[in-house]
C-alpha positions as CSV (number, residue, x, y, z in Angstrom):
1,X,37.3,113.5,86.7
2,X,38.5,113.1,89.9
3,X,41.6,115.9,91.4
4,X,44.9,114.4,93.0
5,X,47.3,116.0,95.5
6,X,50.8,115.2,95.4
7,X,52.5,114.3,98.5
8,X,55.9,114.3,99.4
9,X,58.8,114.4,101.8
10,X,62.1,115.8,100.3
11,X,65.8,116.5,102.2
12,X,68.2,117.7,100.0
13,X,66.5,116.8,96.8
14,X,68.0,119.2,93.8
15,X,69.4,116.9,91.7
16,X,66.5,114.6,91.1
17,X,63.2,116.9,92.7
18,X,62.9,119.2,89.0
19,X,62.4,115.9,87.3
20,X,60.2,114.4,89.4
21,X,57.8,117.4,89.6
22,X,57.8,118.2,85.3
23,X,56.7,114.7,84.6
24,X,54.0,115.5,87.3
25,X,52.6,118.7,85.7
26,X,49.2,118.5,84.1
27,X,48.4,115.3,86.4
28,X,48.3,115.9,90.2
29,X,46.1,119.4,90.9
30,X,48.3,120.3,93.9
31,X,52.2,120.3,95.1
32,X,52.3,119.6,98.7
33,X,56.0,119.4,99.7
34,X,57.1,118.7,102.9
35,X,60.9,119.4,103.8
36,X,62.2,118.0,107.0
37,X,65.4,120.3,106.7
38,X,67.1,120.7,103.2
39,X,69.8,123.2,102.9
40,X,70.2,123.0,98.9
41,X,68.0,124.6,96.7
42,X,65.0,121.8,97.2
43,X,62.3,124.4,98.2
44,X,63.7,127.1,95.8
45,X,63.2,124.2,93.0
46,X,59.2,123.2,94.3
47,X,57.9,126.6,94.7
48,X,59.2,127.4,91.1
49,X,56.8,124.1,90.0
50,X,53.7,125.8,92.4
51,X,53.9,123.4,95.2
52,X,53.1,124.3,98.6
53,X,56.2,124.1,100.9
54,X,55.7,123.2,104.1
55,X,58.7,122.7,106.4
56,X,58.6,119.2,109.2
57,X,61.2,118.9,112.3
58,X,62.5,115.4,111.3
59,X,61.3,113.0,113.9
60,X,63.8,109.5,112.7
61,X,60.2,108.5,111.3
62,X,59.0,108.4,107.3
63,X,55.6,107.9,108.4
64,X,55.6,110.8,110.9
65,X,56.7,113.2,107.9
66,X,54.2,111.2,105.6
67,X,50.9,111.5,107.9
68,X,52.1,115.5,108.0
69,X,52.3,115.4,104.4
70,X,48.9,113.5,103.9
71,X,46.7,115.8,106.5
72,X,47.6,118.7,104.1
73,X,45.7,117.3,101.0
74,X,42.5,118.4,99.7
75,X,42.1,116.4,96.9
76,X,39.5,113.8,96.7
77,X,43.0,111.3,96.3
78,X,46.6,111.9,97.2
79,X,49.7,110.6,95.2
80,X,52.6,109.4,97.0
81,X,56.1,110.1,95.4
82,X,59.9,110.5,96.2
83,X,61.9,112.9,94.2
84,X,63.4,110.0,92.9
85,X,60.7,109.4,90.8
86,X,59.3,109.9,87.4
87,X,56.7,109.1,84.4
88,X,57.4,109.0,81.2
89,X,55.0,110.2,78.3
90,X,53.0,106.8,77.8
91,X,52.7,106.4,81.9
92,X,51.3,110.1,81.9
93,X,48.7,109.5,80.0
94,X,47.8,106.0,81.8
95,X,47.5,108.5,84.5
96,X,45.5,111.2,82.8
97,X,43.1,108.0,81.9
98,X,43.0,106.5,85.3
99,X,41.7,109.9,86.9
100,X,38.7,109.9,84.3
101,X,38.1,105.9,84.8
102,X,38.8,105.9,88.9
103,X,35.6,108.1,89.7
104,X,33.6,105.1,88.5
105,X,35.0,102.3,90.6
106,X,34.8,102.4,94.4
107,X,38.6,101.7,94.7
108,X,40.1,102.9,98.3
109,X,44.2,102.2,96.7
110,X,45.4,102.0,93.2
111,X,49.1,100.4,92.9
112,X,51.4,101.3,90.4
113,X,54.7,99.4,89.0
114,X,57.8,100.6,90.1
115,X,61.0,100.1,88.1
116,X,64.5,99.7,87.8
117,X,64.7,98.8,91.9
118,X,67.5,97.0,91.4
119,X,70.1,99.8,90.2
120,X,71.1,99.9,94.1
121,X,70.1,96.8,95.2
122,X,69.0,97.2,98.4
123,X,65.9,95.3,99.9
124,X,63.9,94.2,97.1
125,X,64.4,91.3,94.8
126,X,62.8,92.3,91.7
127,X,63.2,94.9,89.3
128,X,59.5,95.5,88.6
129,X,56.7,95.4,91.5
130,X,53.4,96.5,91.8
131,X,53.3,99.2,94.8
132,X,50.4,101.4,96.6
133,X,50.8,104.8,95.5
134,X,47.7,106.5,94.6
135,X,45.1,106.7,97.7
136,X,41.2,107.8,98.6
137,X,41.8,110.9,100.7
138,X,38.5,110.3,102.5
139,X,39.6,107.1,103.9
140,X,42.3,108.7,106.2
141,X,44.9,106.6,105.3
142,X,47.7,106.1,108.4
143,X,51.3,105.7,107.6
144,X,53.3,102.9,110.4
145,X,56.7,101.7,110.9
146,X,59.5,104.3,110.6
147,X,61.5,102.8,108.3
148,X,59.9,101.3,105.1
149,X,56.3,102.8,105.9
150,X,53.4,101.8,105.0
151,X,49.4,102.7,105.0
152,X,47.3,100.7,107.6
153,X,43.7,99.7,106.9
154,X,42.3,97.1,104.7
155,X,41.4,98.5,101.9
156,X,39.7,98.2,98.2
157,X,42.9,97.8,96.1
158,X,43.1,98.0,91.8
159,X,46.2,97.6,90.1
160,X,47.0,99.8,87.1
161,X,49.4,99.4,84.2
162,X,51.2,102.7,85.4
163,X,54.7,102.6,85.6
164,X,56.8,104.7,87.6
165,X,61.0,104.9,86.7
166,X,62.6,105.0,90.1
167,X,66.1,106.8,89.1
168,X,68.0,107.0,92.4
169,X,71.2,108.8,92.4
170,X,72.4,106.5,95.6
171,X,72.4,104.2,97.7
172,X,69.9,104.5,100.9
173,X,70.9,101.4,102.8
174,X,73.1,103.3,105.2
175,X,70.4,105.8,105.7
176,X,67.7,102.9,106.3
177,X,70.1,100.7,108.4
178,X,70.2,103.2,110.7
179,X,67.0,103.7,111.2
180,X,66.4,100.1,111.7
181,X,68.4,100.5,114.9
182,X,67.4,103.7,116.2
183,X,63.9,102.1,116.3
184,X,65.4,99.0,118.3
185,X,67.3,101.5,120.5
186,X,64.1,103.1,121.3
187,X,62.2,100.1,121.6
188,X,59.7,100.1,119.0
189,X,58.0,96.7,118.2
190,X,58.6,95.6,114.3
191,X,56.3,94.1,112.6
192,X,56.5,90.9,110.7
193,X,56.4,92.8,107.5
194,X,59.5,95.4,109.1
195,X,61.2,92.1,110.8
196,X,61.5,90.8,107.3
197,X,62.5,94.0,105.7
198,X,64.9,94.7,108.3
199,X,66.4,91.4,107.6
200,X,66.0,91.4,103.7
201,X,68.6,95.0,103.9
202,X,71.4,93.3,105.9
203,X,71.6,90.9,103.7
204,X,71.4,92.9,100.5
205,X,73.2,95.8,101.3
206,X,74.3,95.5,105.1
207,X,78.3,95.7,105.6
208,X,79.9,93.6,108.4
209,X,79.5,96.1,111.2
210,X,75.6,96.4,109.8
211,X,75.0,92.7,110.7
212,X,77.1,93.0,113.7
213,X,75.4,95.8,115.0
214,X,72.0,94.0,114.8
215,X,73.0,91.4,117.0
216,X,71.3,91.9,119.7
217,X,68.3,92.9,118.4
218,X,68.0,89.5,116.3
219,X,69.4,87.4,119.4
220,X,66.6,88.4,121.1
221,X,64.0,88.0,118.0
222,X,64.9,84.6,117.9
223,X,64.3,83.9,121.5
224,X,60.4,85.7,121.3
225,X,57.8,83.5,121.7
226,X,55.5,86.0,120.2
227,X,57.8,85.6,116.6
228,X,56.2,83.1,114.0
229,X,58.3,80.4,112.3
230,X,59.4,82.9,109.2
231,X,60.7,85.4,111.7
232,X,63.2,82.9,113.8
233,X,64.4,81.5,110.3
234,X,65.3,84.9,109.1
235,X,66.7,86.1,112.6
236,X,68.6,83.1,112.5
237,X,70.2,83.7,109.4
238,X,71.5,86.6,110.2
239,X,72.9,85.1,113.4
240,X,74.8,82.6,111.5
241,X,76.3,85.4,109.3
242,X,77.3,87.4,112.2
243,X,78.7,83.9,113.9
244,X,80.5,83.7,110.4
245,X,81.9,87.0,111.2
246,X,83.1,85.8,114.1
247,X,84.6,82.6,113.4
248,X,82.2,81.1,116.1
249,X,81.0,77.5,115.2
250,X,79.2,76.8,118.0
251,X,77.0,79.7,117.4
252,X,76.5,78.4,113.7
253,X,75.7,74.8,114.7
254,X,73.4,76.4,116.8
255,X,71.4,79.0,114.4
256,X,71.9,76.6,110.9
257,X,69.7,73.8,113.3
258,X,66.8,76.3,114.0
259,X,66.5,76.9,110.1
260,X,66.9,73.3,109.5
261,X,64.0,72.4,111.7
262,X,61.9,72.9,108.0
263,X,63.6,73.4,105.0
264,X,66.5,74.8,104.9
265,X,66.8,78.4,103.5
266,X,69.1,79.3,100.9
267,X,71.0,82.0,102.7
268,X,71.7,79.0,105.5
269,X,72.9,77.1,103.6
270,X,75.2,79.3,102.0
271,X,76.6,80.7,105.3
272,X,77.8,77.2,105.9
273,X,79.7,77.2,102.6
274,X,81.4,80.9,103.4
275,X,82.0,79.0,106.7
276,X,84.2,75.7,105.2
277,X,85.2,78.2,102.5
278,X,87.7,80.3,105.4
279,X,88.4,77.0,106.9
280,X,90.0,75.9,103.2
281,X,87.8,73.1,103.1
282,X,86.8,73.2,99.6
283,X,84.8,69.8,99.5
284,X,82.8,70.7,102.3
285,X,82.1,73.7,101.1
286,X,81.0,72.7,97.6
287,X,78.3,70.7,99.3
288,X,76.4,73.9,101.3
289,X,77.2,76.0,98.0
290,X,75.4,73.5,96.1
291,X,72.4,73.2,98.4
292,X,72.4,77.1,98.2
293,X,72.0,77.1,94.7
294,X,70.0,74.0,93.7
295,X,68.4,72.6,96.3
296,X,66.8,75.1,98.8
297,X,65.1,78.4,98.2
298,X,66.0,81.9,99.6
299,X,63.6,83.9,102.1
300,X,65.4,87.1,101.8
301,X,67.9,87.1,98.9
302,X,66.7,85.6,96.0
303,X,70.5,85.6,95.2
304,X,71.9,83.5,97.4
305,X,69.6,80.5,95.5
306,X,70.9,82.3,91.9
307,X,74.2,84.0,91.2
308,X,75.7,84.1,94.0
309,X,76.3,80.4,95.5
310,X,77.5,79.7,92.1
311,X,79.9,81.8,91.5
312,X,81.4,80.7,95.0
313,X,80.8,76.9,93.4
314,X,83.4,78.9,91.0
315,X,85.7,79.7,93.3
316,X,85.9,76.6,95.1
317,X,86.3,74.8,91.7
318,X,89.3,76.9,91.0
319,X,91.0,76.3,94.6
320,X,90.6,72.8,93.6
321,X,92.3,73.3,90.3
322,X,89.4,72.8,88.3
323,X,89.3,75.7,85.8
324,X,86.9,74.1,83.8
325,X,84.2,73.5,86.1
326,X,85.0,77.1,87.5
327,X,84.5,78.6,84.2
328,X,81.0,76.9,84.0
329,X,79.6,78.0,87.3
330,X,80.7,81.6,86.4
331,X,79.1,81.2,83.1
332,X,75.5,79.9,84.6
333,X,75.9,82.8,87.2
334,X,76.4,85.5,84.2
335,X,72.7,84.0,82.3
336,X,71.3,84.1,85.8
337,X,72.3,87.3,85.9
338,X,71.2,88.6,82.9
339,X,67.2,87.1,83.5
340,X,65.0,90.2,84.5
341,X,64.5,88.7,88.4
């Protein structure tokens, strides 16, 4: 059987960090906490679990605190977790059976599911996805990207039936929108992966001054040669959000065109409809609602192809006097709704 170290990074973590640790007793073989400046009773709550508390200057990076957290293993794999986290009894002993059956296969990653992401919907678009969480110490694995880390390499990856019940107790948008721009203040490159991510949370969970504060960091996204195709259509959208915002038409003729050089994105397509929306044309904006809904597809929010442009089709309906039709878009945004995305 093979032996697993725990990793973590905690701040501030009473409320959830007991929890998290219990369902992990009798799984991982070591506690390795790392605490980048808690001043609740966190490290009070791991050492009475057995971890080892080590304490990390907080650097703005997750992967920073994550490689500190790693190099302190000694197991032969480490387990990544937030305090956030837990198993319940059926996804313990998955666990239990994976460590006998792992030490047979020559498997560098294992992914778990994580569940219940949508209770704060923040940058992912389905409540259930498989994610990298158990890893082959040996292999040295490197976390990048300080927001939204993950492991470099190219490694051998097995998926598992374990499921892990994310139970956050808030949101972390604000927490992650900033430090989405204090990496474009100090000039560190984003990835496609992070450009999308970085994209995906404004329009998820981003308030107006969000969106408007990454304005110059998109403006100039869209203008990099070095982007690819998927990256100017998302910096775009958020640019016709912002020119929204801003009640600038011009700068939404201008951003709507570059995403309608292929097909046009969902979340366009519905910025054009908020846009005839403010501007009381109903009929115009019926159209772009409609598009939004039915007839293109979303690249960051699968919303804005679901719910969401329907129950503006709703509220256009009901400008128009049409209760009826109102009532029915509302109706097929409530089943939507209801589907397990």
């Amino acid at each position: 059987m093979v032996t697993v170290s725990l990793c973590m990074i905690v701040k501030n973590e009473e409320a959830s960090l007991g929890t998290c640790l219990k369902s992990l007793e009798g799984i991982v073989d070591e506690m390795i906490i790392v605490d980048t400046g808690s001043t609740d009773r966190t490290i009070e709550i791991a050492k009475a679990y057995g971890a080892k508390v080590y304490n990390f200057k907080w650097t703005g990076s997750f992967s920073d605190a994550r490689n500190y957290a790693f190099s302190l293993a000694t197991c032969d794999y480490i387990y990544s977790a937030d305090a956030d986290e837990e198993l319940d009894e059926e996804n313990r002993r998955r666990f239990k059976d994976l460590k006998i059956d792992i030490g047979e296969l020559n498997v560098d990653i294992v992914q778990m599911y994580y569940c219940n992401q949508l209770s704060f919907r923040t940058v992912y678009n389905y409540d259930r996805e498989l994610r990298p969480k158990l890893f082959k110490r040996v292999r040295h694995f490197i976390w990048q990207d300080p927001i939204h880390e993950q492991v470099a390499l190219d490694p051998v990856v097995s998926n598992s039936e374990i499921e892990i019940i994310h139970r956050p107790k808030e949101s972390h948008a604000g927490r992650d929108l900033e430090s989405f721009r204090k990496a474009t203040a100090e000039g560190y490159v984003f990835s496609q992966r992070l450009h999308n991510m970085y994209a995906r949370e404004l329009f998820m969970a981003g308030t107006a001054d969000d969106f408007l504060k990454a304005k110059q960091f998109f403006t100039e996204s869209v203008m990099d040669n070095n982007r690819g195709l998927d990256e100017i259509k998302e910096a775009s959208c958020v640019l016709a959000h912002i020119a929204v915002l801003e009640n600038d038409a011009e700068a939404l003729l201008k951003y709507s065109l570059k995403d309608a050089t292929t097909d046009m994105s969902s979340e366009m397509c519905f910025e054009l409809g908020d846009y005839y929306f403010a501007k009381k044309d109903y009929d115009e904006a019926i159209v772009w609602y409609f598009n939004a809904a039915y007839e293109c597809k979303s690249i960051l929010d699968i919303k804005k192809s679901g719910s969401i442009p329907r129950l503006a089709l709703a509220r256009c309906y009901r400008a128009l006097g049409n209760e009826e039709q109102a009532t029915d878009f509302e109706r097929e945004a409530s089943d939507i709704e209801n589907e397990n995305y």
